[in-house]
C-alpha angles and dihedrals in degrees: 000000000000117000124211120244104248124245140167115267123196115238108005087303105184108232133192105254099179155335151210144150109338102343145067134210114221122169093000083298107117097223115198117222135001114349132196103208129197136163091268101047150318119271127192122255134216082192135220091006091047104092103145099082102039084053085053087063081070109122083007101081138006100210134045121201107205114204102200098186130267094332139041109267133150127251120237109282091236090056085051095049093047097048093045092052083054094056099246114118111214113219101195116204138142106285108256092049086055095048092051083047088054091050099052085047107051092041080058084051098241127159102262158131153166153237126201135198111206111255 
């Protein structure tokens, strides 16, 4: 498992603290599976095809980090498009590197979130 390297966060913000196979650990709770994460808790994810809940995320942050796994990949165009009508800008990378970018954010207090694909 990889542990996060701790920070202070304003408010009660929810941060990622690890990760492994399968699994991440927000808020000191180990979650199975894919995760959307914001500053106020962690919320299963069906993944790529699940766009109602990352379109949810619409007016409530400005910026999506997008694990894709263990590796960089794209999303599919049509997740971007949407995301982006909605206001919200998509930023794709592997998912710890999404979850670290979560972290820094959200210690400056900015509007974000994540959503993680397991390793």
């Amino acid at each position: 498992m990889s542990v996060m390297t701790p920070t202070e966060f304003l408010g009660g913000a929810v941060p990622v603290d690890g990760y492994g196979p399968g699994f991440f650990r927000v808020g000191g709770k180990v979650h199975h599976g894919a995760v959307i994460v914001t500053e106020t808790g962690v919320t299963p994810w069906q993944g790529l095809d699940d766009t109602a809940p990352l379109l949810a995320l619409s007016g409530v942050v400005d910026v999506l980090f997008i694990g894709m796994g263990a590796d960089v990949a794209f999303p599919p165009r049509d997740l971007t498009d949407a995301l982006e009508a909605a206001g919200i800008m998509a930023e794709p990378m592997n998912s710890p590197s999404a979850a670290r970018s979560y972290n820094v954010t959200l210690s400056e207090g900015r509007r974000v979130a994540c959503a993680l694909l397991p390793l």
